[in-house]
C-alpha positions as CSV (number, residue, x, y, z in Angstrom):
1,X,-8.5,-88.4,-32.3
2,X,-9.2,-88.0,-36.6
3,X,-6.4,-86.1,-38.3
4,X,-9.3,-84.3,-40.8
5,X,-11.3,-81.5,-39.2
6,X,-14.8,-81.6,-39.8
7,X,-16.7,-79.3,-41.3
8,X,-20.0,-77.5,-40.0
9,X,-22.5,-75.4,-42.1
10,X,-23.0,-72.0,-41.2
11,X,-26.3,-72.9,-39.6
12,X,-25.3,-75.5,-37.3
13,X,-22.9,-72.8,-35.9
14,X,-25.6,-70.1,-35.9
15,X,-27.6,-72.5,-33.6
16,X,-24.7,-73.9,-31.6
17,X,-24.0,-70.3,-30.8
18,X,-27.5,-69.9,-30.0
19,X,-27.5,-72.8,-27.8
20,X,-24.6,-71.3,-26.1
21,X,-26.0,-68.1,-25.0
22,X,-29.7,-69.0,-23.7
23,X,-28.9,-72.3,-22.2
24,X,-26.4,-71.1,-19.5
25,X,-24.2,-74.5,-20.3
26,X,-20.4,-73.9,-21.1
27,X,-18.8,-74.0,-24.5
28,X,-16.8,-76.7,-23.3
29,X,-20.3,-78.6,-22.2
30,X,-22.3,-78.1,-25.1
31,X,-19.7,-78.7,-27.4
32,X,-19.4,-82.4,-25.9
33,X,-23.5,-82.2,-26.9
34,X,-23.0,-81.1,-29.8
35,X,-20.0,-82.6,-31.2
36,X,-17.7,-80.2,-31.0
37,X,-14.9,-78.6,-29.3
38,X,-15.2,-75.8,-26.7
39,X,-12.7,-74.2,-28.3
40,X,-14.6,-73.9,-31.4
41,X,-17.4,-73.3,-29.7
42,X,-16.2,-70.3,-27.9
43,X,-14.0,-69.1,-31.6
44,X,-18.0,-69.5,-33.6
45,X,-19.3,-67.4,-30.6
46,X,-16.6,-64.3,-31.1
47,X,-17.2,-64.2,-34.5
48,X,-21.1,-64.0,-34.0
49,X,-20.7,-61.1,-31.4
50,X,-18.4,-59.1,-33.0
51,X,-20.5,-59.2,-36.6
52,X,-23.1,-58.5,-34.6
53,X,-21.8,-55.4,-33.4
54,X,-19.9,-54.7,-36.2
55,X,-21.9,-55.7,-39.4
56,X,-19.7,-53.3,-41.9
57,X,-16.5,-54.7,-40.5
58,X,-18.7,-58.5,-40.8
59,X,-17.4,-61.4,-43.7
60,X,-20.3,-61.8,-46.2
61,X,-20.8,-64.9,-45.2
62,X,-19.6,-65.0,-41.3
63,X,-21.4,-65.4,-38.4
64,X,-24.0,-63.2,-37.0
65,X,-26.0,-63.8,-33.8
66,X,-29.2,-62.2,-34.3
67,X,-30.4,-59.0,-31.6
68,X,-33.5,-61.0,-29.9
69,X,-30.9,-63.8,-29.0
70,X,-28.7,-61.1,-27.2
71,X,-31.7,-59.9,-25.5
72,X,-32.7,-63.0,-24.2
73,X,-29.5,-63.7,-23.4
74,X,-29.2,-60.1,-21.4
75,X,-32.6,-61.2,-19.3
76,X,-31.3,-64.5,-18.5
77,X,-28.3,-63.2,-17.2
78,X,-30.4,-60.2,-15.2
79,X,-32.3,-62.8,-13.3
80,X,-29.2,-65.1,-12.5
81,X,-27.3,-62.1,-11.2
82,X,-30.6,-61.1,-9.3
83,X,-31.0,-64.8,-7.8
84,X,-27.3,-64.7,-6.5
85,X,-27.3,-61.2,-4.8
86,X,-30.3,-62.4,-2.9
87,X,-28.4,-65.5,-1.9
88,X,-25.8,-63.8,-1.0
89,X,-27.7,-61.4,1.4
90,X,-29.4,-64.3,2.7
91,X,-25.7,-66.1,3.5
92,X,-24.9,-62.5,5.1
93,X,-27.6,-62.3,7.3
94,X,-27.3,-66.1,8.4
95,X,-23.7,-65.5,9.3
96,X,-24.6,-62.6,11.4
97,X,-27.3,-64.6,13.0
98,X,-25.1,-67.3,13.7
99,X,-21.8,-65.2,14.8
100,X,-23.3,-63.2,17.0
101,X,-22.8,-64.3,21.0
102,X,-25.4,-65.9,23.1
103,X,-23.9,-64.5,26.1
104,X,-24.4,-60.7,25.1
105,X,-28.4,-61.2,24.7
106,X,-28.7,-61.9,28.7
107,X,-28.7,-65.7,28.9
108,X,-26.6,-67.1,31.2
């Protein structure tokens, strides 16, 4: 482990945090990618959501994660959360397929 800490330009952080949000992977994940820790990872992708948000309250020359990457962001997470309830309905209906007793429907 170096005892210096590397430094990143503003852009490679703009596009790690960009990375981040659209590929589904986990700070932790793409950080080992990229070079980096999750933790900084995670810390780059505060910073771009909240100036973001918050552009008054932003640092001149902070992080920012731009509105169409939060969009796409939103609609990837739409359609994961859309695949999984139908998973899950398909687990509930298999369990009550399965549970139910073979003895009740008149077979001997």
């Amino acid at each position: 482990m170096s005892k210096y800490h590397k430094r990143f330009s503003k852009e490679f952080k703009e596009e790690a945090v960009r990375l981040l949000l659209t590929s589904g992977k986990t700070a932790e994940g793409l950080g080992r990618e990229l070079g980096v820790t999750g933790t900084s990872l995670a810390q780059w992708k505060k910073e771009a959501l909240q100036n973001g948000d918050h552009p008054e309250a932003a640092k001149p020359k902070g992080l920012r994660v731009n509105y169409a990457i939060l969009e796409q962001e939103n609609l990837r997470l739409k359609q994961e959360l859309a695949t999984v309830r139908q998973e899950r309905e398909i687990l509930k209906k298999s369990l009550g397929i399965l549970s139910q007793d073979p003895l009740q429907k008149g077979m001997p």
